[in-house]
mmCIF file of the N, C-alpha and C atoms, coordinates in Angstrom:
data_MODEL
# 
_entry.id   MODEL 
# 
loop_
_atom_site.group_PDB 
_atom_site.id 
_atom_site.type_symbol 
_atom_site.label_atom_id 
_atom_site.label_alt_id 
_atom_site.label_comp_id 
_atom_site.label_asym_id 
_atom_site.label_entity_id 
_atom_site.label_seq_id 
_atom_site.pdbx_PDB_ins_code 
_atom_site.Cartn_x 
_atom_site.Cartn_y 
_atom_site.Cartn_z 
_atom_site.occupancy 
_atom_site.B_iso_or_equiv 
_atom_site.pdbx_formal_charge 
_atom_site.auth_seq_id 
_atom_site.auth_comp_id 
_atom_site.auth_asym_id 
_atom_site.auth_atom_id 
_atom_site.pdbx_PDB_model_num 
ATOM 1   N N  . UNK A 1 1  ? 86.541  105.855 78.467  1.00 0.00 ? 1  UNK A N  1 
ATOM 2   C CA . UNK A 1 1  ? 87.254  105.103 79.481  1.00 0.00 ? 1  UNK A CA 1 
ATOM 3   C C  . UNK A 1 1  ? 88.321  106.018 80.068  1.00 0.00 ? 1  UNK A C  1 
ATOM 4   N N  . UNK A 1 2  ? 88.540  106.145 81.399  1.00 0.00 ? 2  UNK A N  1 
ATOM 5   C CA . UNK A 1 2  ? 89.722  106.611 82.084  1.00 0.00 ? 2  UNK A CA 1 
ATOM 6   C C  . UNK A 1 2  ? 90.359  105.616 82.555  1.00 0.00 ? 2  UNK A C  1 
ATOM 7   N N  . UNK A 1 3  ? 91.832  106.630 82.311  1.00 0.00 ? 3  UNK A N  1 
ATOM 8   C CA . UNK A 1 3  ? 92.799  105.355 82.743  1.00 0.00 ? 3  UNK A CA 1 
ATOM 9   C C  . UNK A 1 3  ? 93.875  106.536 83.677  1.00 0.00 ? 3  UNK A C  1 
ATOM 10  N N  . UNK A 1 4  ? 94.637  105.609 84.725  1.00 0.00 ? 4  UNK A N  1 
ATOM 11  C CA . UNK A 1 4  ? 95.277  106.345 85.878  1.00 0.00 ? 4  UNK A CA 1 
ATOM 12  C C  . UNK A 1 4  ? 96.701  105.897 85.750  1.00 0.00 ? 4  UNK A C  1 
ATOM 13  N N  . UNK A 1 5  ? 97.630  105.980 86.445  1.00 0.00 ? 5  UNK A N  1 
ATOM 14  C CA . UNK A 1 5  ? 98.679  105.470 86.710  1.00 0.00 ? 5  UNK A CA 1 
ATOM 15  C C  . UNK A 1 5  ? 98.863  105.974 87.741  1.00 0.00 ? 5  UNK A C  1 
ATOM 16  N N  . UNK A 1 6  ? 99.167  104.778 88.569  1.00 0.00 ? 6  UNK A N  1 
ATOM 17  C CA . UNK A 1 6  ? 99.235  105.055 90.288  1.00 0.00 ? 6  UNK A CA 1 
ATOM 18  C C  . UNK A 1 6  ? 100.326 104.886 90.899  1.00 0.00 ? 6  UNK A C  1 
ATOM 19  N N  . UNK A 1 7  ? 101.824 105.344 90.823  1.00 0.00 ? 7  UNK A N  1 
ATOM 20  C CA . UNK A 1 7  ? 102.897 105.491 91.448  1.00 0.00 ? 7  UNK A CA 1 
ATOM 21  C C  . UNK A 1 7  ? 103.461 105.603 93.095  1.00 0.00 ? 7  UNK A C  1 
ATOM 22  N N  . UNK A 1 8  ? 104.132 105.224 93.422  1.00 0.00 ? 8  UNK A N  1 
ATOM 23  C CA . UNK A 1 8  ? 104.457 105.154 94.911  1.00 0.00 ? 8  UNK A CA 1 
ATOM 24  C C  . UNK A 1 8  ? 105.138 106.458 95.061  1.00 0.00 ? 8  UNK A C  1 
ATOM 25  N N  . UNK A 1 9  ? 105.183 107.574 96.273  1.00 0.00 ? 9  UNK A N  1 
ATOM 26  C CA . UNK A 1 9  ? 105.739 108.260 96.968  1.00 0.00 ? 9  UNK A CA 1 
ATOM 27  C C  . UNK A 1 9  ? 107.638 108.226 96.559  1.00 0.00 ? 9  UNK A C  1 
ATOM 28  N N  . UNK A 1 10 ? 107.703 106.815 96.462  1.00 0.00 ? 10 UNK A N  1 
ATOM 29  C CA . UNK A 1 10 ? 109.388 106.965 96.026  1.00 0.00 ? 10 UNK A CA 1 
ATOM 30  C C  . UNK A 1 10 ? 109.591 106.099 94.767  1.00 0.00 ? 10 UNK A C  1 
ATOM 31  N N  . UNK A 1 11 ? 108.382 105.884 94.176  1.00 0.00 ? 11 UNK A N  1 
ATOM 32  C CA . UNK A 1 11 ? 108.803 105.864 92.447  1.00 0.00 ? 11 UNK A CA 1 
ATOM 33  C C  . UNK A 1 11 ? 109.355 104.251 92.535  1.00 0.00 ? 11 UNK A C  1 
ATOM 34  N N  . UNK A 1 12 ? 109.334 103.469 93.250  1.00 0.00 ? 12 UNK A N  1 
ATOM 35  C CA . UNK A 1 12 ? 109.745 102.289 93.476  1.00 0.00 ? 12 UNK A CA 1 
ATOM 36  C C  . UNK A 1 12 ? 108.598 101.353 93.099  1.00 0.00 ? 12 UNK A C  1 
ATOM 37  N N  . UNK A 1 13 ? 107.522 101.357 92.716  1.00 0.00 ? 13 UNK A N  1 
ATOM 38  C CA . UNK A 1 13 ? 106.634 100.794 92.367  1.00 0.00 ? 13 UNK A CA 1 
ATOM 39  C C  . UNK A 1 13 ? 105.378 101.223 91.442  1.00 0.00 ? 13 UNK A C  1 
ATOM 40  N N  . UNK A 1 14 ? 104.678 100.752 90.897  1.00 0.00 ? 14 UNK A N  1 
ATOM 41  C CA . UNK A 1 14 ? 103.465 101.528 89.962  1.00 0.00 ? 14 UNK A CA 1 
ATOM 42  C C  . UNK A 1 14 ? 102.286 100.493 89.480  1.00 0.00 ? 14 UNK A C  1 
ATOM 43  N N  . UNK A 1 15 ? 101.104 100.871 89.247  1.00 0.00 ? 15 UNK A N  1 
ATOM 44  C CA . UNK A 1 15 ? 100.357 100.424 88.207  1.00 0.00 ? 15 UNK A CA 1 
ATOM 45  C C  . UNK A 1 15 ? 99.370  101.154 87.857  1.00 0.00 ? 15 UNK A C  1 
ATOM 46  N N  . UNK A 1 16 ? 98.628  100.444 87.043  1.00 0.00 ? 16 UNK A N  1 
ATOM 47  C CA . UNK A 1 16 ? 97.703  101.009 85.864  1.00 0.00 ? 16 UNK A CA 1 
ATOM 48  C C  . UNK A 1 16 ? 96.377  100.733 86.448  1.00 0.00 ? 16 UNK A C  1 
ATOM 49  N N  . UNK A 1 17 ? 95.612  102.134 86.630  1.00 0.00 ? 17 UNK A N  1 
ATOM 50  C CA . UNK A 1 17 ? 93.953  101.549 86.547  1.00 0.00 ? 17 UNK A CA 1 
ATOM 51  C C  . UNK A 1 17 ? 93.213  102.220 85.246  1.00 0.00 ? 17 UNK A C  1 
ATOM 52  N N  . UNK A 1 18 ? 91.965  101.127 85.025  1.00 0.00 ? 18 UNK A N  1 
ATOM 53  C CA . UNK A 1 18 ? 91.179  101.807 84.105  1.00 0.00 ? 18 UNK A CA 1 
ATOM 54  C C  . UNK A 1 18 ? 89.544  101.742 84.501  1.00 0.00 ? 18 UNK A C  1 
ATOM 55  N N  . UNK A 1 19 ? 88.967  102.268 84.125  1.00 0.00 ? 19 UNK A N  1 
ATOM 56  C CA . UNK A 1 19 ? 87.340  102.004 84.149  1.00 0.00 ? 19 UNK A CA 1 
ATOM 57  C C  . UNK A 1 19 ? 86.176  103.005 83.678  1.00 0.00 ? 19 UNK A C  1 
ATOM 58  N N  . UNK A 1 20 ? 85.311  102.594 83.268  1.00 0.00 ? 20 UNK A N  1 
ATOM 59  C CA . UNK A 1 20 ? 84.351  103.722 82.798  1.00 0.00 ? 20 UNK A CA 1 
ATOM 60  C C  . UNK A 1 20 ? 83.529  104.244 83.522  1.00 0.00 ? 20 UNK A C  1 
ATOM 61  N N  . UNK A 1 21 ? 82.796  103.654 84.735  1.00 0.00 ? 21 UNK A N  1 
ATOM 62  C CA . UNK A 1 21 ? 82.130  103.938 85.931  1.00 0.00 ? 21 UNK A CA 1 
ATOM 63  C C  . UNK A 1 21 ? 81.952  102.857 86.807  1.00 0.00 ? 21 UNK A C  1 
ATOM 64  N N  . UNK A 1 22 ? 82.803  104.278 88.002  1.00 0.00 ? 22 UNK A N  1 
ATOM 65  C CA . UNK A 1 22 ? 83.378  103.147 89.260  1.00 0.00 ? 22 UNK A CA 1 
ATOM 66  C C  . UNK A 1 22 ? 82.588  102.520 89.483  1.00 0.00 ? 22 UNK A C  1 
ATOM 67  N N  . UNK A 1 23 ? 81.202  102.791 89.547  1.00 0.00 ? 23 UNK A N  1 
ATOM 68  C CA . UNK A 1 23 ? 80.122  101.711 90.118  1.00 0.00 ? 23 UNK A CA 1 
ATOM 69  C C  . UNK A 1 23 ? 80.236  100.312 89.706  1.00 0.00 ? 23 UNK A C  1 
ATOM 70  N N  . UNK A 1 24 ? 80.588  100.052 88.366  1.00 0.00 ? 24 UNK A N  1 
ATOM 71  C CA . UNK A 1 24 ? 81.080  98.905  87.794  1.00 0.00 ? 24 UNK A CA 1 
ATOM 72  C C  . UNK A 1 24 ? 81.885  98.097  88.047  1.00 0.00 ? 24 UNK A C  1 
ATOM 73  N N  . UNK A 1 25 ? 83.059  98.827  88.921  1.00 0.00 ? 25 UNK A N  1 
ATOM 74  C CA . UNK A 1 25 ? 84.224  98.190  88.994  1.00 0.00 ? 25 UNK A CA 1 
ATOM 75  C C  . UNK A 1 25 ? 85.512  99.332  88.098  1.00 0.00 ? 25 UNK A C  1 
ATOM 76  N N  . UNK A 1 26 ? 86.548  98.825  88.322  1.00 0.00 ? 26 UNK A N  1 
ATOM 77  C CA . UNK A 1 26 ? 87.850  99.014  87.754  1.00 0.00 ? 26 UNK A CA 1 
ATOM 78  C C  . UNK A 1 26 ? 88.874  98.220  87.497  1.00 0.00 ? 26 UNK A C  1 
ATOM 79  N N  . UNK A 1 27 ? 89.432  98.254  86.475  1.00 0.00 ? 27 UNK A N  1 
ATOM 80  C CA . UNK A 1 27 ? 90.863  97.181  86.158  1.00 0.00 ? 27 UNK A CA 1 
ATOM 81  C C  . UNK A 1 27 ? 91.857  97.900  86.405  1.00 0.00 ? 27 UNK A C  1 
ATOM 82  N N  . UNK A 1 28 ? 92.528  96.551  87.342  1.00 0.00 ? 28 UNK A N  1 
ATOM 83  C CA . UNK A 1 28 ? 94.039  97.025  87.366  1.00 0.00 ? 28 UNK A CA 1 
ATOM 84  C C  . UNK A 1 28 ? 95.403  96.469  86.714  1.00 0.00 ? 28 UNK A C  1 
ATOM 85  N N  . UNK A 1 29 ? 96.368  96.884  86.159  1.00 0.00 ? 29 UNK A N  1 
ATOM 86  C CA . UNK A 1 29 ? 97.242  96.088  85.284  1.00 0.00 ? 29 UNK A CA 1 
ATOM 87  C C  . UNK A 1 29 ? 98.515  96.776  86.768  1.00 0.00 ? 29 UNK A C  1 
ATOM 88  N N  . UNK A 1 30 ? 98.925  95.401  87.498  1.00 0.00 ? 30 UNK A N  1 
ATOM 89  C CA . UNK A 1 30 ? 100.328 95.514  87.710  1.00 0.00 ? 30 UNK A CA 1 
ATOM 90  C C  . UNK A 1 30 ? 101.510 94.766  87.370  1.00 0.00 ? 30 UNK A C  1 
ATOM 91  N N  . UNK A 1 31 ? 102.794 95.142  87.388  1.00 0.00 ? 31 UNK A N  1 
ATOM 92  C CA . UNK A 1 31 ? 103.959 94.521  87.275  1.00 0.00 ? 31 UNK A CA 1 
ATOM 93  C C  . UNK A 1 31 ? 104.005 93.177  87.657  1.00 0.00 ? 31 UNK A C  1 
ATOM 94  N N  . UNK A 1 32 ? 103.284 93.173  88.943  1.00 0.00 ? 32 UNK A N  1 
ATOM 95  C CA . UNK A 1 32 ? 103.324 92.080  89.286  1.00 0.00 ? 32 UNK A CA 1 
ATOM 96  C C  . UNK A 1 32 ? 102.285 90.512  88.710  1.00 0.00 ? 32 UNK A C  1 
ATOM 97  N N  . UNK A 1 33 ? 101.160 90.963  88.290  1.00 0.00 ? 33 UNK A N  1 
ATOM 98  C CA . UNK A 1 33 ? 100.449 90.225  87.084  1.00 0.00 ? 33 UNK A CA 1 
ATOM 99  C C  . UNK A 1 33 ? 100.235 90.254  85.601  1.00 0.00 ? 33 UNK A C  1 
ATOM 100 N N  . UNK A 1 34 ? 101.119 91.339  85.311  1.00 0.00 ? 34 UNK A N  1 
ATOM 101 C CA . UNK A 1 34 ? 101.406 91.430  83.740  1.00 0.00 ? 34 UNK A CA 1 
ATOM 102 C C  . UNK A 1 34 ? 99.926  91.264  83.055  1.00 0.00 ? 34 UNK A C  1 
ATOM 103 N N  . UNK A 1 35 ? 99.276  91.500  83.649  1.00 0.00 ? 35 UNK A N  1 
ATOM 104 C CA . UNK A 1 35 ? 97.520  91.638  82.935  1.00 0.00 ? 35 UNK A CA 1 
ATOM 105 C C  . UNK A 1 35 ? 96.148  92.756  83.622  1.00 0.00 ? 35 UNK A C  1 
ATOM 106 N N  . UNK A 1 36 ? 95.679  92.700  82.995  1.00 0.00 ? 36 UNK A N  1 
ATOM 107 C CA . UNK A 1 36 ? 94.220  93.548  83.324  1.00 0.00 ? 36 UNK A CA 1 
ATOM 108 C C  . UNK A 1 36 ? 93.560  92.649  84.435  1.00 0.00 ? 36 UNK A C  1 
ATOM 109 N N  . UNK A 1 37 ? 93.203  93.284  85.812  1.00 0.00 ? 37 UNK A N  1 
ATOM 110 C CA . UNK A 1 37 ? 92.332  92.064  86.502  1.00 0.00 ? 37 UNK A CA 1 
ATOM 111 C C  . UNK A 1 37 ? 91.416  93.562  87.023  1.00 0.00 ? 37 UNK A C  1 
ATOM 112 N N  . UNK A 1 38 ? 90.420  92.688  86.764  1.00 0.00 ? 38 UNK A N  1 
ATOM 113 C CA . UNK A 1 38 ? 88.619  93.213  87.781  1.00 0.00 ? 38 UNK A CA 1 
ATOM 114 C C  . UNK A 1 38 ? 89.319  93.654  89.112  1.00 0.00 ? 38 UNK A C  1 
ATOM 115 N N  . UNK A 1 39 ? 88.501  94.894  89.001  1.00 0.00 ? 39 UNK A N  1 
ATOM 116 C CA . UNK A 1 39 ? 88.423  94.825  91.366  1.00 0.00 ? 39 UNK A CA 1 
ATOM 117 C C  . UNK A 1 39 ? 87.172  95.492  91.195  1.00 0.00 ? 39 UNK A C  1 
ATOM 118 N N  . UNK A 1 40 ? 86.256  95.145  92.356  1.00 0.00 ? 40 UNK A N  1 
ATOM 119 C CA . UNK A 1 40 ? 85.102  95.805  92.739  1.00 0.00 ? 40 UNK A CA 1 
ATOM 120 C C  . UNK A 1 40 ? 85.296  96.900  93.871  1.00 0.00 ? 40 UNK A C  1 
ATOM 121 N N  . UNK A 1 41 ? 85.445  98.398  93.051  1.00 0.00 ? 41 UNK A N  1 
ATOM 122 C CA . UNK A 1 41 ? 85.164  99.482  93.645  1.00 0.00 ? 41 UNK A CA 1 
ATOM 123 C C  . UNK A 1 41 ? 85.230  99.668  94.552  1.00 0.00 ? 41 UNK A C  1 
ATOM 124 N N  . UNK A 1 42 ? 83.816  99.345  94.291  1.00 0.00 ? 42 UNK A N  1 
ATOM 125 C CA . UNK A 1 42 ? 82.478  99.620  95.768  1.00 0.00 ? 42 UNK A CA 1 
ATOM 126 C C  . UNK A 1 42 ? 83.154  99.025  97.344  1.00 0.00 ? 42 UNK A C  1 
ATOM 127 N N  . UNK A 1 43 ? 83.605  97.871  97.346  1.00 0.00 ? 43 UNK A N  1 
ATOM 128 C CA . UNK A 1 43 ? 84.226  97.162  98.234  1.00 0.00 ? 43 UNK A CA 1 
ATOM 129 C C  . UNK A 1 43 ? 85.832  97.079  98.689  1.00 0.00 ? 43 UNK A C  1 
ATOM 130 N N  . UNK A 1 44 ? 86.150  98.165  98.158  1.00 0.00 ? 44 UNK A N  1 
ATOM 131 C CA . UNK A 1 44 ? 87.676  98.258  98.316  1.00 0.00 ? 44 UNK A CA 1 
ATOM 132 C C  . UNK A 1 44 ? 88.038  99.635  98.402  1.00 0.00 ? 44 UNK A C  1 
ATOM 133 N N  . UNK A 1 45 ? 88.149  99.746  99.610  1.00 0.00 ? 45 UNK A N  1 
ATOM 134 C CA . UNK A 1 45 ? 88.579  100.887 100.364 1.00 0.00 ? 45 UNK A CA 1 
ATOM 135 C C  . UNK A 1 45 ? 90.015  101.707 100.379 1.00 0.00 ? 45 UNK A C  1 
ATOM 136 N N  . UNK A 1 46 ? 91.033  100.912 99.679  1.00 0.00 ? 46 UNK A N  1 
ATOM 137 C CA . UNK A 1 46 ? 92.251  101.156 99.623  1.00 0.00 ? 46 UNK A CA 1 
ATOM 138 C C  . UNK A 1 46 ? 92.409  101.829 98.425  1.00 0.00 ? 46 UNK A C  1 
ATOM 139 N N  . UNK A 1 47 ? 91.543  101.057 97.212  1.00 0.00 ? 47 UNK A N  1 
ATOM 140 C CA . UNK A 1 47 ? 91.395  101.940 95.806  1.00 0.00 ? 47 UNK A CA 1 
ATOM 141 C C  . UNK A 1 47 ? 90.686  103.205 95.513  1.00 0.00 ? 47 UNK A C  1 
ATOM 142 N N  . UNK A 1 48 ? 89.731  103.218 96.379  1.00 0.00 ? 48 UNK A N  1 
ATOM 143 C CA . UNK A 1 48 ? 89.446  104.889 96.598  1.00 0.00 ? 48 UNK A CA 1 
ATOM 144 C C  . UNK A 1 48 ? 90.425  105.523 97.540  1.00 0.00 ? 48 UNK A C  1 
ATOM 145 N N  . UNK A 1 49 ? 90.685  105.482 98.400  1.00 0.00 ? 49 UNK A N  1 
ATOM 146 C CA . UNK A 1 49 ? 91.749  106.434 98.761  1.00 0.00 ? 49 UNK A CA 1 
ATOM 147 C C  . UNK A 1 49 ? 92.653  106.313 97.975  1.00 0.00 ? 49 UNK A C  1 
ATOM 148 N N  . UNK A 1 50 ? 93.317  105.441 97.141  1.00 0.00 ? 50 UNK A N  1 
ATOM 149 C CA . UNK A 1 50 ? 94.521  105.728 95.771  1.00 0.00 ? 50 UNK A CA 1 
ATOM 150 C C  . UNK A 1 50 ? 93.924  106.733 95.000  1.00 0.00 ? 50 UNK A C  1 
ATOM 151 N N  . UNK A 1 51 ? 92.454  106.518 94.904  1.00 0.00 ? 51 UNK A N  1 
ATOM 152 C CA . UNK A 1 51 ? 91.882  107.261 93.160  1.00 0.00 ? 51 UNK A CA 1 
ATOM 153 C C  . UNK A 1 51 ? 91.618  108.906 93.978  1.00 0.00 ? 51 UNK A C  1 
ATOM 154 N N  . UNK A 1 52 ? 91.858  108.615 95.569  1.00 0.00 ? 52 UNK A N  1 
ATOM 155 C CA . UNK A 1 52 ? 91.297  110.835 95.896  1.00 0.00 ? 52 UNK A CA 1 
ATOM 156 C C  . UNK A 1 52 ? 92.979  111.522 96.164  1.00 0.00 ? 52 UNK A C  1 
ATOM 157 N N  . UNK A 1 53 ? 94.019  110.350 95.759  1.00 0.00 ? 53 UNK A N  1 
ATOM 158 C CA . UNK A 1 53 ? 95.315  110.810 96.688  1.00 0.00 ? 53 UNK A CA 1 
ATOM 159 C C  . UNK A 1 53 ? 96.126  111.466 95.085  1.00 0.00 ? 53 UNK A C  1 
ATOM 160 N N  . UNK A 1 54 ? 95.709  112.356 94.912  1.00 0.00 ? 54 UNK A N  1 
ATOM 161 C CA . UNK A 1 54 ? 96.352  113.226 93.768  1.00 0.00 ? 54 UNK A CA 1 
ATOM 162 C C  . UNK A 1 54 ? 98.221  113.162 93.655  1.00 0.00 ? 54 UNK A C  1 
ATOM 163 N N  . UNK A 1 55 ? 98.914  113.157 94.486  1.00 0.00 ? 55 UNK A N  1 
ATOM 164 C CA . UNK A 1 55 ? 100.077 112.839 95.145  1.00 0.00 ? 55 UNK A CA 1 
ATOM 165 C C  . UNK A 1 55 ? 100.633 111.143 94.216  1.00 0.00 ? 55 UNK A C  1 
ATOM 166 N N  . UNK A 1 56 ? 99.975  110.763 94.261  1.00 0.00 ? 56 UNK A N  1 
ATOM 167 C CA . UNK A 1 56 ? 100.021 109.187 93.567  1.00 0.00 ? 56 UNK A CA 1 
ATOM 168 C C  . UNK A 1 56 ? 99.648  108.953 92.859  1.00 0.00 ? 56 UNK A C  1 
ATOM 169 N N  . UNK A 1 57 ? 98.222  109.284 92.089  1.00 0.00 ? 57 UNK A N  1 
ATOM 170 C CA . UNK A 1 57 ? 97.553  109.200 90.891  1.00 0.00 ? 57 UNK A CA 1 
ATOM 171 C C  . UNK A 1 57 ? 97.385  110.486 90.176  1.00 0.00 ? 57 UNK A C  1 
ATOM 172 N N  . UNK A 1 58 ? 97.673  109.690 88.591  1.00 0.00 ? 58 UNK A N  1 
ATOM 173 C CA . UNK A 1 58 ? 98.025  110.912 87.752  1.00 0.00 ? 58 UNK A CA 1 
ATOM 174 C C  . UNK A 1 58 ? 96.964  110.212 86.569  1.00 0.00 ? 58 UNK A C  1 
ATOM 175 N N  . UNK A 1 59 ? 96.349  111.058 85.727  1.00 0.00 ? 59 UNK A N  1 
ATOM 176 C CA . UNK A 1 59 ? 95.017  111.140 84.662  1.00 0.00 ? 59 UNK A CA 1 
ATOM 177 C C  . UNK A 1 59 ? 96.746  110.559 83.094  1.00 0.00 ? 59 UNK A C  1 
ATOM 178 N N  . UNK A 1 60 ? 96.201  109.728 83.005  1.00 0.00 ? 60 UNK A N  1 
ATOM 179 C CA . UNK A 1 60 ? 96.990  108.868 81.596  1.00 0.00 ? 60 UNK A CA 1 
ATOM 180 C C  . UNK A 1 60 ? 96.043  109.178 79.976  1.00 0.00 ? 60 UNK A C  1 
ATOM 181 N N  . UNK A 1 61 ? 96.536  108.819 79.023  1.00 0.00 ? 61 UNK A N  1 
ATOM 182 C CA . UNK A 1 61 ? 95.528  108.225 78.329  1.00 0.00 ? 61 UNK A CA 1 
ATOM 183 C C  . UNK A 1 61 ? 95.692  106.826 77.543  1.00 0.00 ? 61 UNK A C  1 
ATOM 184 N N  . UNK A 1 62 ? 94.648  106.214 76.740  1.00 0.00 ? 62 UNK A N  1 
ATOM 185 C CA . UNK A 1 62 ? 94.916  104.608 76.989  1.00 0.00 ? 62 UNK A CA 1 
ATOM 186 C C  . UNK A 1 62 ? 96.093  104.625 75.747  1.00 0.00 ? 62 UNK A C  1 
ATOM 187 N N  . UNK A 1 63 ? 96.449  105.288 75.259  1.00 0.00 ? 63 UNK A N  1 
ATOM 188 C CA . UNK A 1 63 ? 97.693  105.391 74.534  1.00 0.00 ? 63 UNK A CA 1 
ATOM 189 C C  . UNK A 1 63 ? 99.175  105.450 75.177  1.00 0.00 ? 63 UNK A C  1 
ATOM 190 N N  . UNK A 1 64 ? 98.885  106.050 76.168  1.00 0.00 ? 64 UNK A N  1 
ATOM 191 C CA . UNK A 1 64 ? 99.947  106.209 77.243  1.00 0.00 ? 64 UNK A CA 1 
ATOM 192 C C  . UNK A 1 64 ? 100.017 104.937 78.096  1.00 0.00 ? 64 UNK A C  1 
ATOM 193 N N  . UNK A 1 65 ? 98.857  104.571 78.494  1.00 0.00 ? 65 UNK A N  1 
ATOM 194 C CA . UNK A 1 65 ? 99.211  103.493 79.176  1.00 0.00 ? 65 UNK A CA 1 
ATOM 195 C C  . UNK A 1 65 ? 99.726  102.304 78.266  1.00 0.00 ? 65 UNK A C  1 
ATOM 196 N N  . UNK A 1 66 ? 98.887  101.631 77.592  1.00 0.00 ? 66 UNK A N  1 
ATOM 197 C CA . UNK A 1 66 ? 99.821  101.059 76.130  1.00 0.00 ? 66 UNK A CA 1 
ATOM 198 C C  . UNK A 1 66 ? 101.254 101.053 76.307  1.00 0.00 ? 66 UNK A C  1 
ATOM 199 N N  . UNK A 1 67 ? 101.813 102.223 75.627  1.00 0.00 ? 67 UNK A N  1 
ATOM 200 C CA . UNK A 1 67 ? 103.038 102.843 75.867  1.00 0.00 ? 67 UNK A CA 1 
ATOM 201 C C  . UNK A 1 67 ? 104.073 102.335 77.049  1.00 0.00 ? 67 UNK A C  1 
ATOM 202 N N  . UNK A 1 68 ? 103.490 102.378 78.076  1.00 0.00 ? 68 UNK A N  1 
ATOM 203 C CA . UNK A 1 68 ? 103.874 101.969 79.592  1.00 0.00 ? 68 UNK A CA 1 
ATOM 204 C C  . UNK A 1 68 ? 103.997 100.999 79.616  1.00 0.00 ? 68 UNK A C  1 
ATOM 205 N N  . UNK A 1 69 ? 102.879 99.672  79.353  1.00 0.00 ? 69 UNK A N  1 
ATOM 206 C CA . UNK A 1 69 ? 103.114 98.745  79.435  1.00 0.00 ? 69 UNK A CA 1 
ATOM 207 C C  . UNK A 1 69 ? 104.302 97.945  78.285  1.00 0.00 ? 69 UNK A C  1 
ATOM 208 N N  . UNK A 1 70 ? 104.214 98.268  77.489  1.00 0.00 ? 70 UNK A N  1 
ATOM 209 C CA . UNK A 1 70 ? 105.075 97.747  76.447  1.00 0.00 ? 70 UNK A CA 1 
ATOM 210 C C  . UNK A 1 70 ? 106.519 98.030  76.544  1.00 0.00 ? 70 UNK A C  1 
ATOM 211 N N  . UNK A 1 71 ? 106.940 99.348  77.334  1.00 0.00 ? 71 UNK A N  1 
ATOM 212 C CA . UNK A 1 71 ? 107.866 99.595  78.005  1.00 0.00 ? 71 UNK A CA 1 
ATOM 213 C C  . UNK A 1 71 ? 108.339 98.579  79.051  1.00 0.00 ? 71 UNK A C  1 
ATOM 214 N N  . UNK A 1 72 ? 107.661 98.414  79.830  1.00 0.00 ? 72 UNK A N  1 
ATOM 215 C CA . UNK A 1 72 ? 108.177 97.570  80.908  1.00 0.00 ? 72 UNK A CA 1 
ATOM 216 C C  . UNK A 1 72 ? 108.419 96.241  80.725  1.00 0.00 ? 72 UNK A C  1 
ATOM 217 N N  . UNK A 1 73 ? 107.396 95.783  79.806  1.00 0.00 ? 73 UNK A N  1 
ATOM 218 C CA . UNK A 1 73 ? 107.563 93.871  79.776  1.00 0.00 ? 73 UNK A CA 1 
ATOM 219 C C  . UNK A 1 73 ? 108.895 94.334  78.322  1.00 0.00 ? 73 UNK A C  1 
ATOM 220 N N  . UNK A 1 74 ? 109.254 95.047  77.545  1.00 0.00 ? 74 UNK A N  1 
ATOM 221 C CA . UNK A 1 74 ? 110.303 95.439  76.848  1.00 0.00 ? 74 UNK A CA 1 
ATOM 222 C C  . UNK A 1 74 ? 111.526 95.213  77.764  1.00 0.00 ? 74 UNK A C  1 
ATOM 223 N N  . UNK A 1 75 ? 111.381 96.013  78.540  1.00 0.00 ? 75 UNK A N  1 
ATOM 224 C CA . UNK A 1 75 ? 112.773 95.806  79.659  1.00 0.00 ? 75 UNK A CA 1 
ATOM 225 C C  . UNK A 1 75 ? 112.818 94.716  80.571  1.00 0.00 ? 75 UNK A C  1 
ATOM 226 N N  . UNK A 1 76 ? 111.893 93.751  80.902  1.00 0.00 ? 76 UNK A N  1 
ATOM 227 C CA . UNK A 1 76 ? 111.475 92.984  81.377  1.00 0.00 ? 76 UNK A CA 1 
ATOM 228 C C  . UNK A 1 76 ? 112.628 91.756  80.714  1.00 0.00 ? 76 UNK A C  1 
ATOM 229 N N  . UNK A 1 77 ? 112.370 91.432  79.576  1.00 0.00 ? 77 UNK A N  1 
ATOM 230 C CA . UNK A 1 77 ? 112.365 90.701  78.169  1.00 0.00 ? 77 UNK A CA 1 
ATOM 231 C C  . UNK A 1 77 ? 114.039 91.253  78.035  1.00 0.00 ? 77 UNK A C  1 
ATOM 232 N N  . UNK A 1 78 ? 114.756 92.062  78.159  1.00 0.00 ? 78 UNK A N  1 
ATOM 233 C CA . UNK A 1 78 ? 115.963 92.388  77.777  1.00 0.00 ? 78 UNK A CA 1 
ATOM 234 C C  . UNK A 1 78 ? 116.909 92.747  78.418  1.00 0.00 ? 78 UNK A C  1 
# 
């Protein structure tokens, strides 16, 4: 499984993708849904240009992302 973390230009926003082959689909975990949700790939044009824009997406691993998330709903929570 690969997993991404996809950051904004001014660090003001972020989330998490994962998936094993895009053809399948990919999950995304943001701040804003505090969970893993489906997107279909194939049909979403905005998530491939995130996944070719090197500038914004950075190669994680699912330990790291873990990490990330538990961080945030941590500070979230306190």
């Amino acid at each position: 499984m690969f997993y991404k973390k996809v950051t904004s230009h001014d660090h003001k926003w972020f989330f998490l993708l994962r998936y094993d082959d895009l053809k399948e689909g990919l999950e995304m975990w943001s701040s804003r849904t505090l969970k893993w949700q489906y997107f279909d790939y194939q049909q979403s044009r905005s998530l491939q240009a995130i996944l070719n824009d090197a500038g914004l997406c950075s190669d994680i691993t699912p330990e790291a992302a873990a990490e990330i998330i538990k961080e945030y709903l941590d500070q979230q929570q306190g």
